[in-house]
C-alpha positions as a Markdown table, in Angstrom:
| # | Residue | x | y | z |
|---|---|---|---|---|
| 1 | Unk | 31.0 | -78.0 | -53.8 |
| 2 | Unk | 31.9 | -74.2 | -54.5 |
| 3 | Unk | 34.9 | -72.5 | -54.8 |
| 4 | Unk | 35.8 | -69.0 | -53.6 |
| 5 | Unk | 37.9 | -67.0 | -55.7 |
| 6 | Unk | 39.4 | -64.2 | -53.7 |
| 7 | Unk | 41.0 | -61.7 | -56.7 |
| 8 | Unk | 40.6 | -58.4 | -56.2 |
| 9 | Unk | 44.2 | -56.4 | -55.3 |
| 10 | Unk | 46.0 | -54.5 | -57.7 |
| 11 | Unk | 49.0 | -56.8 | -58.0 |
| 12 | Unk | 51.0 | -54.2 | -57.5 |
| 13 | Unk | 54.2 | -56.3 | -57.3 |
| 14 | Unk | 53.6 | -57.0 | -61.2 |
| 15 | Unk | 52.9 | -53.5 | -62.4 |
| 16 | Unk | 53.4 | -52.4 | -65.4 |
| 17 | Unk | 51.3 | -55.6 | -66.8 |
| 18 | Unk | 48.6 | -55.5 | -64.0 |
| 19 | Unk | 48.2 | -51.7 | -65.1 |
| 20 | Unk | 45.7 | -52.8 | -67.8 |
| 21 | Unk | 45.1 | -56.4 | -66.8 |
| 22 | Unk | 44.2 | -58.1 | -63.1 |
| 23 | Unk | 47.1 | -60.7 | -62.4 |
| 24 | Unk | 45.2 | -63.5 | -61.9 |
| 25 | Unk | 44.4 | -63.1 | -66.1 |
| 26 | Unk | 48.1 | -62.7 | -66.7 |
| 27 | Unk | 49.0 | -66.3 | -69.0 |
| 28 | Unk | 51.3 | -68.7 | -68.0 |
| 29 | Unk | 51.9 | -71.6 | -70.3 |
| 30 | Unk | 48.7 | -70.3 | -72.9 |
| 31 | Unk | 46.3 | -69.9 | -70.1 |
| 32 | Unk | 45.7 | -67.2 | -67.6 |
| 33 | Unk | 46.7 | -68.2 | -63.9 |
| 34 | Unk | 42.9 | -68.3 | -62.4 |
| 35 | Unk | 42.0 | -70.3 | -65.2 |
| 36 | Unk | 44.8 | -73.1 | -64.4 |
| 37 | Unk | 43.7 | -72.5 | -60.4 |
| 38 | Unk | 40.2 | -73.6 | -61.2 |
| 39 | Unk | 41.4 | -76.4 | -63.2 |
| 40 | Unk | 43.7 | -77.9 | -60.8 |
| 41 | Unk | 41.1 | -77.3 | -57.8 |
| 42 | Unk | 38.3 | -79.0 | -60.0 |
| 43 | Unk | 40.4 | -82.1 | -60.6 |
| 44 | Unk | 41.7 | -82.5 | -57.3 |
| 45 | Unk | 37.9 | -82.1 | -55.0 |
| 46 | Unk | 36.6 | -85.4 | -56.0 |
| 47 | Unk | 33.1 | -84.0 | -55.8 |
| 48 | Unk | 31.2 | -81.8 | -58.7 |
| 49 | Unk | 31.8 | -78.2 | -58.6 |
| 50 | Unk | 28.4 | -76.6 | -58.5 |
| 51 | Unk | 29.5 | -73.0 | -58.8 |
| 52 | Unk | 32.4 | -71.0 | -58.9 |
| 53 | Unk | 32.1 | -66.8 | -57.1 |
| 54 | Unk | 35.3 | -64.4 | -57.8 |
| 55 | Unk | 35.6 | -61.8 | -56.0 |
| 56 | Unk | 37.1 | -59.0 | -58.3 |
| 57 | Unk | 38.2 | -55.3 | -58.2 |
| 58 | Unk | 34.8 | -52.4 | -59.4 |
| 59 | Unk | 37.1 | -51.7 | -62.2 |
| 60 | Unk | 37.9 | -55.2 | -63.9 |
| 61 | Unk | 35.3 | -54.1 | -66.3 |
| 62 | Unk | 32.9 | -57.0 | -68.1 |
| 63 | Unk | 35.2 | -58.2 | -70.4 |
| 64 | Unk | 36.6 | -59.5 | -67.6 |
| 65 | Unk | 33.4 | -60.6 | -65.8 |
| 66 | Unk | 32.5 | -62.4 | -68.9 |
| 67 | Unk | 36.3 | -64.3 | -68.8 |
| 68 | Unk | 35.9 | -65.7 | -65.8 |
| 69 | Unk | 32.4 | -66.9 | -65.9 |
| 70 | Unk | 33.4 | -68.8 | -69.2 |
| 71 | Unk | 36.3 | -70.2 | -66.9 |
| 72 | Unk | 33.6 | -71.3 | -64.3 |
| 73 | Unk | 31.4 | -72.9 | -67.0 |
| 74 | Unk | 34.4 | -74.7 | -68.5 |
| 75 | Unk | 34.0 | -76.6 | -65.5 |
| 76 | Unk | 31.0 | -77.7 | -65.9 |
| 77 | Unk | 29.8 | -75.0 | -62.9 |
| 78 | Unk | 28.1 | -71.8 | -62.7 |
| 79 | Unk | 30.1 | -68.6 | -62.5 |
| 80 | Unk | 29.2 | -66.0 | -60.0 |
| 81 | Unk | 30.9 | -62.1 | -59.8 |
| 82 | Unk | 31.4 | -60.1 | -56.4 |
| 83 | Unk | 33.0 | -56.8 | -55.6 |
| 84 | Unk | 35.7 | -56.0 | -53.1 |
| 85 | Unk | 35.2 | -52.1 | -53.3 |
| 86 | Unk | 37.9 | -51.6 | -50.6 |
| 87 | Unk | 40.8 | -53.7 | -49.7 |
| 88 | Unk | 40.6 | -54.5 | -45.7 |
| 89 | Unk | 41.6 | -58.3 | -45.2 |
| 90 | Unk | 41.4 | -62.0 | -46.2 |
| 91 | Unk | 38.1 | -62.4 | -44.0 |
| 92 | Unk | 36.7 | -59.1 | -45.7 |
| 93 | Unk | 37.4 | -60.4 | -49.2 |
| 94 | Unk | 35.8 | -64.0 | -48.6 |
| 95 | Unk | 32.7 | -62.1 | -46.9 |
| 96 | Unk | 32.2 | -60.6 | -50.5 |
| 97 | Unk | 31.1 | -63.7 | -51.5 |
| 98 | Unk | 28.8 | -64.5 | -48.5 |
| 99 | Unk | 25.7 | -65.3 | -50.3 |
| 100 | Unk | 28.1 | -68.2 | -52.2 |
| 101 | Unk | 29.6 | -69.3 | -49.0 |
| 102 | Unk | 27.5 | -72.4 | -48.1 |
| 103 | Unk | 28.1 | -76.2 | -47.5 |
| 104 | Unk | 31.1 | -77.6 | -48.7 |
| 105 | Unk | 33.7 | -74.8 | -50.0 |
| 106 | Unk | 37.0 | -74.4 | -51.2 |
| 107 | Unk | 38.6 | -70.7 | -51.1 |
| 108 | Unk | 41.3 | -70.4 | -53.5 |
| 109 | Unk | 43.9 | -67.3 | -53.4 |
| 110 | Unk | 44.4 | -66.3 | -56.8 |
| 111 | Unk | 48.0 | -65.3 | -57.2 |
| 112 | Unk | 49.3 | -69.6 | -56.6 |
| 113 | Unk | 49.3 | -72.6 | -58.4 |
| 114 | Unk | 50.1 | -75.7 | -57.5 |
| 115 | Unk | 50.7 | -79.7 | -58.8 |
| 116 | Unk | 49.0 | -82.5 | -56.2 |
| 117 | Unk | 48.8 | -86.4 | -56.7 |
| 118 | Unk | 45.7 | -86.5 | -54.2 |
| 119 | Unk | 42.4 | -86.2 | -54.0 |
| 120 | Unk | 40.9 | -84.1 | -51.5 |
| 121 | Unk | 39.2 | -86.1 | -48.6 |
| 122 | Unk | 36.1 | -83.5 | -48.1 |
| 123 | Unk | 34.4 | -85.9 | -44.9 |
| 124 | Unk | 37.5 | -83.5 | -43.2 |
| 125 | Unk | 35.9 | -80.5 | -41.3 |
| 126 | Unk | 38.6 | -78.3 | -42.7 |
| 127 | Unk | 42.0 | -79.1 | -45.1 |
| 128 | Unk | 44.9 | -76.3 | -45.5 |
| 129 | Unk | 46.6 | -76.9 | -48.0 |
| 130 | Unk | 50.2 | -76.5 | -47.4 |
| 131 | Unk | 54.2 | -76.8 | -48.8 |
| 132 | Unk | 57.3 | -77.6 | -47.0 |
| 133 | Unk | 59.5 | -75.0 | -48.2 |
| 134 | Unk | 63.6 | -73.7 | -46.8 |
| 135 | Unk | 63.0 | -70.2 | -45.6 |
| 136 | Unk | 59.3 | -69.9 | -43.6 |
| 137 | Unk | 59.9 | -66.6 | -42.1 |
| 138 | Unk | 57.6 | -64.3 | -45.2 |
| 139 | Unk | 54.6 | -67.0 | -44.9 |
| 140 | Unk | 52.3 | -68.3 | -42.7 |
| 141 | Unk | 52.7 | -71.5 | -41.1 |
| 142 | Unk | 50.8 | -74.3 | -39.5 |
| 143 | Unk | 52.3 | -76.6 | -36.4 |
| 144 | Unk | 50.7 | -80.5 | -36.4 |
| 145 | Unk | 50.2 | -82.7 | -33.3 |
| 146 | Unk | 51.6 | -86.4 | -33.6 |
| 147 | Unk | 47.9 | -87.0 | -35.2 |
| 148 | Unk | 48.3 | -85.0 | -37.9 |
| 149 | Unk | 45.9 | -82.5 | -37.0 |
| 150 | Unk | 47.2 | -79.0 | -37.1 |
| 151 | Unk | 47.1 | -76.9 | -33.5 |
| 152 | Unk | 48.5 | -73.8 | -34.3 |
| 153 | Unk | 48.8 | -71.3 | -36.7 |
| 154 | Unk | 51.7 | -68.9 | -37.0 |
| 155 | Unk | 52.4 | -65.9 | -39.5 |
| 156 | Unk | 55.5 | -64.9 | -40.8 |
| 157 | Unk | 57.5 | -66.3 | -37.6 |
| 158 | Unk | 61.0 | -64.9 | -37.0 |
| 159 | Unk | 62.4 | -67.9 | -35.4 |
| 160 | Unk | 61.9 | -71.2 | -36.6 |
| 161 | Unk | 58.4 | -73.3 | -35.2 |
| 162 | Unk | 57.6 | -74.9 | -38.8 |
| 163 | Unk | 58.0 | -75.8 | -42.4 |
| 164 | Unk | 54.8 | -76.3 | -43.4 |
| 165 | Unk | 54.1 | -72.7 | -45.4 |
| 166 | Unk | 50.1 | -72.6 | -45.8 |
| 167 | Unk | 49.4 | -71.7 | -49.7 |
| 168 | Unk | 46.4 | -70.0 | -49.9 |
| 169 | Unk | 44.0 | -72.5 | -50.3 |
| 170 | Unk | 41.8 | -73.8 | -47.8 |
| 171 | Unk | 38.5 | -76.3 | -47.8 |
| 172 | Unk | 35.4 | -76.5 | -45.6 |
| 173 | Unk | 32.8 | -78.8 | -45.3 |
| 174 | Unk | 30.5 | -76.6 | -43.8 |
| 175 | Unk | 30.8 | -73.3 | -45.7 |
| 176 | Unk | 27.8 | -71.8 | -43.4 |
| 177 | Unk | 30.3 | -72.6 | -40.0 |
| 178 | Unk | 32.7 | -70.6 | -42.4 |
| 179 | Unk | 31.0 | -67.8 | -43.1 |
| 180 | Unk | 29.3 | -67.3 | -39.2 |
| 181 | Unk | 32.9 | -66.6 | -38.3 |
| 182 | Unk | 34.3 | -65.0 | -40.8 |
| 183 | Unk | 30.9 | -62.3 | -39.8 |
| 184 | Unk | 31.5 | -62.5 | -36.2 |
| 185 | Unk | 35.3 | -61.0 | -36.9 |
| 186 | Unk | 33.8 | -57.7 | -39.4 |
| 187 | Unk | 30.6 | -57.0 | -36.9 |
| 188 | Unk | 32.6 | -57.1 | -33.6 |
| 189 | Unk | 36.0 | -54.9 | -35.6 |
| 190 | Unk | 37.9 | -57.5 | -35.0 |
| 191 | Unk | 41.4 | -56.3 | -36.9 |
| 192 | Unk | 45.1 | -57.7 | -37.4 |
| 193 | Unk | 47.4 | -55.4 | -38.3 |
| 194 | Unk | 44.4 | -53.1 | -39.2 |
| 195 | Unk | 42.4 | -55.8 | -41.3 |
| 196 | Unk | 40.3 | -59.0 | -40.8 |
| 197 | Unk | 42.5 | -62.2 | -41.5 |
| 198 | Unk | 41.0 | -65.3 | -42.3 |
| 199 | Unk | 43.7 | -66.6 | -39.9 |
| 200 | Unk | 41.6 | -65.5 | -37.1 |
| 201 | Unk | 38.5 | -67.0 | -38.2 |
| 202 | Unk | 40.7 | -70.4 | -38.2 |
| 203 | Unk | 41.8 | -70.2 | -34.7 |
| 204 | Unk | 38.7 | -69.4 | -33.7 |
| 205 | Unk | 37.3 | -72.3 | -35.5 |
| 206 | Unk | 40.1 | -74.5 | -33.8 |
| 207 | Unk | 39.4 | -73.2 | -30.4 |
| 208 | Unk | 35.8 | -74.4 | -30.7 |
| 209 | Unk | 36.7 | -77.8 | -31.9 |
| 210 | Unk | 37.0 | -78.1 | -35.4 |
| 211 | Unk | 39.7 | -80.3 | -36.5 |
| 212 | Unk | 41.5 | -78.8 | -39.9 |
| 213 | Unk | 44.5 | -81.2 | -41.3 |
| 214 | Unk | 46.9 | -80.3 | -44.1 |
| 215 | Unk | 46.9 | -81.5 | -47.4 |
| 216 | Unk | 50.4 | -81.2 | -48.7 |
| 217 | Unk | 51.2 | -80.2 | -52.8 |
| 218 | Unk | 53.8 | -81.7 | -54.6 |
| 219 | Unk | 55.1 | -78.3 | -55.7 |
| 220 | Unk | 53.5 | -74.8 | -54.7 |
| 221 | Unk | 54.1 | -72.4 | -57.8 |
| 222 | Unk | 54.1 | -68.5 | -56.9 |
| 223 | Unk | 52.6 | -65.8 | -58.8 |
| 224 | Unk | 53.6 | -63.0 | -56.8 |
| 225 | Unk | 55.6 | -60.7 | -59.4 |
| 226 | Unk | 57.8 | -61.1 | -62.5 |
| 227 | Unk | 60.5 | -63.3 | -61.8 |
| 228 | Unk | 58.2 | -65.9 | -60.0 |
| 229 | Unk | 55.6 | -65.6 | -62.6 |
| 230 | Unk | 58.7 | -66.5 | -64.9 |
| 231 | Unk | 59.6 | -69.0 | -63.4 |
| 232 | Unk | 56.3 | -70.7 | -62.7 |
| 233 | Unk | 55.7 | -70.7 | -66.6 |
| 234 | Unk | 58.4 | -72.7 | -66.9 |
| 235 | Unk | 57.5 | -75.2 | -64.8 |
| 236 | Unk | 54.3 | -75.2 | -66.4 |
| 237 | Unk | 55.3 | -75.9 | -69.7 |
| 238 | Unk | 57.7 | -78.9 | -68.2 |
| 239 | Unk | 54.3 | -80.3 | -66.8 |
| 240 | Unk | 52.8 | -79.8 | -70.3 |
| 241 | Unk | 56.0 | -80.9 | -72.4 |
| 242 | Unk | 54.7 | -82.7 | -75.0 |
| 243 | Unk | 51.0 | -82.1 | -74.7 |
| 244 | Unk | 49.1 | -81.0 | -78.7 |
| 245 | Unk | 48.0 | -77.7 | -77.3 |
| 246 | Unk | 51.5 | -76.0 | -76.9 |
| 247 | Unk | 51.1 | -75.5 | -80.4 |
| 248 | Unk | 48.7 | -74.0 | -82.5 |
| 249 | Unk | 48.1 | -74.9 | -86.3 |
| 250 | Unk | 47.4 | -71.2 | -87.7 |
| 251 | Unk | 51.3 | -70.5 | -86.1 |
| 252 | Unk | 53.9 | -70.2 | -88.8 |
| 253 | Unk | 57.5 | -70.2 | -88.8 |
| 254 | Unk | 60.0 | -69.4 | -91.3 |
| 255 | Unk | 63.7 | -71.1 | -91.1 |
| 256 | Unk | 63.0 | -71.0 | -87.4 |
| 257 | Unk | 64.1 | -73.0 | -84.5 |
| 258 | Unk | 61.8 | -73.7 | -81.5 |
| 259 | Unk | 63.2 | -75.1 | -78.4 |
| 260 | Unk | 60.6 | -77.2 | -76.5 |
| 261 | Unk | 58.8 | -77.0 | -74.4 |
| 262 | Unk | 57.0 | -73.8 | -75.6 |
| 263 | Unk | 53.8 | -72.6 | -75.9 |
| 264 | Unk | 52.9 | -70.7 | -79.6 |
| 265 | Unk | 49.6 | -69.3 | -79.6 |
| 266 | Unk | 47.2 | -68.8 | -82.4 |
| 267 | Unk | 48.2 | -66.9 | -85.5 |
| 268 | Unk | 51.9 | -66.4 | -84.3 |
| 269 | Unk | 54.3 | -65.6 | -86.8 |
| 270 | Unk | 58.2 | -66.4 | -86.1 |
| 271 | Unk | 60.8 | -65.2 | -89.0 |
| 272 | Unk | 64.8 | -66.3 | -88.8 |
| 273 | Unk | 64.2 | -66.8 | -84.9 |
| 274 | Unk | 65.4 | -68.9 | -82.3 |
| 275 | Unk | 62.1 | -69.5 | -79.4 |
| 276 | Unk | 62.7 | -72.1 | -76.4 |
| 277 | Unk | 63.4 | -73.3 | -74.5 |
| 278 | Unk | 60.6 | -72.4 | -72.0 |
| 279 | Unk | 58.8 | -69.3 | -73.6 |
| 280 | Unk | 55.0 | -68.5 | -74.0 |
| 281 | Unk | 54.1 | -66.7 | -77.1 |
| 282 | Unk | 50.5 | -65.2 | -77.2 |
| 283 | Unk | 47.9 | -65.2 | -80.0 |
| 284 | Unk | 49.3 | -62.6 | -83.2 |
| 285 | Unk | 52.8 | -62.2 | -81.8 |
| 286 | Unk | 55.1 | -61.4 | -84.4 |
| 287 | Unk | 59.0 | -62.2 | -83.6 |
| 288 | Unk | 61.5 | -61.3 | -86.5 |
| 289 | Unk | 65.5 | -62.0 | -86.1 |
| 290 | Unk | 65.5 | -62.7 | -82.6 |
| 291 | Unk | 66.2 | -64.7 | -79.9 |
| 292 | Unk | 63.9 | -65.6 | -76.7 |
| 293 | Unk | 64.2 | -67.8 | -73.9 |
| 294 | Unk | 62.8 | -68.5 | -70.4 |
| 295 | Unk | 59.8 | -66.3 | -71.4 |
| 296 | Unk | 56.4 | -64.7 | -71.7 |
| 297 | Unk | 55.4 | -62.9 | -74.3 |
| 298 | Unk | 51.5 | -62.0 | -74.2 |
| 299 | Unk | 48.8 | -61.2 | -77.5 |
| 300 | Unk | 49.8 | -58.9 | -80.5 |
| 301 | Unk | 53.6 | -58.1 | -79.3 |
| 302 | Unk | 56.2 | -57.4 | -81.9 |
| 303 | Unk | 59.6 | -58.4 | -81.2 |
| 304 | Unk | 62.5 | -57.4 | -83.8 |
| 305 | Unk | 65.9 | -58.3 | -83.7 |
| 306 | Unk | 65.5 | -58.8 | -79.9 |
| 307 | Unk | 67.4 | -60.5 | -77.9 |
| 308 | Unk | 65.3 | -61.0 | -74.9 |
| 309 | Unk | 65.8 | -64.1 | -71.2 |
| 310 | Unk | 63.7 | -64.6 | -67.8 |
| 311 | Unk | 60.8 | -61.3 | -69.7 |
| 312 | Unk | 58.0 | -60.9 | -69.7 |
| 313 | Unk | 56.5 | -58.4 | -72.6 |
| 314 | Unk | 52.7 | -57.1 | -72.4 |
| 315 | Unk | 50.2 | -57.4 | -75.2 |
| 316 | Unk | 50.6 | -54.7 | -77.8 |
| 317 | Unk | 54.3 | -54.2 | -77.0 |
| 318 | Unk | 57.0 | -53.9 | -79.6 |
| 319 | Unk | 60.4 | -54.6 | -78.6 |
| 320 | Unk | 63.1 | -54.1 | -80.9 |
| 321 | Unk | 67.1 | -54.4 | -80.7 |
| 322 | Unk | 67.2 | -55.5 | -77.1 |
| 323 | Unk | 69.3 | -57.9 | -75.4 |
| 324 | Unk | 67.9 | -57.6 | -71.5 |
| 325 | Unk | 65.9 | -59.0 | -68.9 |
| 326 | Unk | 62.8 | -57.5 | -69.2 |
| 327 | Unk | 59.5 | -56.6 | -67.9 |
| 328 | Unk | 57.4 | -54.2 | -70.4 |
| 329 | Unk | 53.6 | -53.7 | -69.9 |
| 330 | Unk | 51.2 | -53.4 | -72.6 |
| 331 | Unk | 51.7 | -51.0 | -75.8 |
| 332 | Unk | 55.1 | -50.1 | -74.6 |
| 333 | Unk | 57.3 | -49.7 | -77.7 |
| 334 | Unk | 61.2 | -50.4 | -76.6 |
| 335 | Unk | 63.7 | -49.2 | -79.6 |
């Protein structure tokens, strides 16, 4: 089994804290969102995860490189890098990865997470995973016959023809079949709103007879910008409520309160505070005097006498005498 990591835009919607980090490496509940992604694909495949390919921005840098092979090698698999130079479609960012892109194959959008009770039934030609969800009209959606078996796909649809909102992930048992198409669509210019959309590939895929059937989440978590990234921590830490790692032994507190569930990284140091419930604290964060809640706070921030709900504070950031909703990128001091 591989998985395809598609991860290279600028997550513009999350600047300032993409400015100096790729979203997909921004934390939610202690661990960086791609990390979590892996995890949850790994334990839902059913089959050993041989290897791992992300497909990254030139600029990441090899701090980051290094990250996310570690991530790939905490799963027992072996991490591969690729480099999306220019941004010119889903199909064009899966292609990246084309020498990865064989026999069974799960491509993952980074910028979603998700909870599942099911494991993945990979003797299906093709699985989409999707979420029933109120409002379908900013997503792309899948129609299913009375089989099951989905038979069109529709994006962003003004009026209503489904519920089913596809998430972003997507498996293949025959990752060559995949990638034939996905070539056929960049050598013969074949564009969608001026780029080459997976979606495409699909239908075609359809049309010739390949049967692709959803496999429906128990709860799609969005990573998109601040508020949902908020918000999806939250949730996180509800699924993790009560687990040893929220807390780390080299934390202190001193006549402090901690609302659970939180996450308190390593060497954190809380003075006459009040944390929780549902906040993230990275690794050296200093809070003094304040009060936090419905948060993330990333590594090495300093928050005094703050006042701070539904943030989220960069690493290196200092943040003092503020009652707001925030959203300060890295080394930002607010006074």
């Amino acid at each position: 089994m591989k998985i395809i990591i598609p991860m290279a835009g600028m997550g513009k919607r999350m600047r300032p804290h993409t400015l100096t980090v790729p979203k997909p490496l921004i934390p939610v509940g202690g661990k960086p969102i791609v990390q979590r992604l892996v995890e949850d694909i790994t334990r839902v495949c059913g089959e050993k995860v041989d290897e791992i390919a992300f497909i990254i921005g030139p600029t990441f840098g090899k701090e980051v490189e290094a990250d996310l092979v570690k991530i790939a090698e905490s799963q027992g698999a072996k991490g591969s890098i690729y480099y999306q130079d220019v941004a010119l479609g889903t199909a064009h960012a899966i292609m990246c990865a084309e020498p990865s892109i064989t026999g069974k194959t799960v491509v993952a959008f980074a910028d979603t997470l998700f909870k599942a009770d099911f494991t993945m039934d990979t003797n299906q030609e093709g699985v989409i995973w999707v979420q029933k969800i109120e409002d379908p009209r900013q997503f792309g959606v899948v129609k299913l016959n009375t089989d099951g078996v989905i038979t069109d796909f529709v994006e962003k649809p003004e009026q209503f023809v489904s519920d089913l909102a596809i998430i972003g992930i997507y498996y293949f048992k025959d990752g060559d079949y995949l990638k034939s198409e996905l070539k056929y669509l960049l050598d013969n210019d074949i564009k969608e709103k001026g780029e080459y959309q997976l979606t495409n590939a699909l239908e075609n895929m359809k049309k010739k007879g390949t049967k692709f059937v959803p496999g429906k989440v128990t709860e799609w978590l969005d990573c998109g910008n601040k508020d949902a990234t908020v918000y999806t921590n939250q949730r996180i830490l509800e699924f993790d409520k009560g687990k040893p790692h929220l807390m780390h032994a080299s934390a202190s507190m001193e006549n402090s309160v901690i609302i659970q569930p939180c996450y308190i990284g390593e060497n954190v140091k809380i003075v006459n505070s009040v944390i929780g419930p549902h906040v993230s604290l990275g690794k050296g964060t200093i809070v003094e005097n304040s009060v936090i809640r419905n948060s993330i706070v990333q590594t090495n921030a300093k928050l005094i006498s703050a006042n701070i709900v539904n943030s989220m504070v960069g690493n290196n950031a200092e943040i003092k005498g503020k009652a707001l909703d925030l959203s300060v990128g890295d080394y930002n001091i607010h006074c």
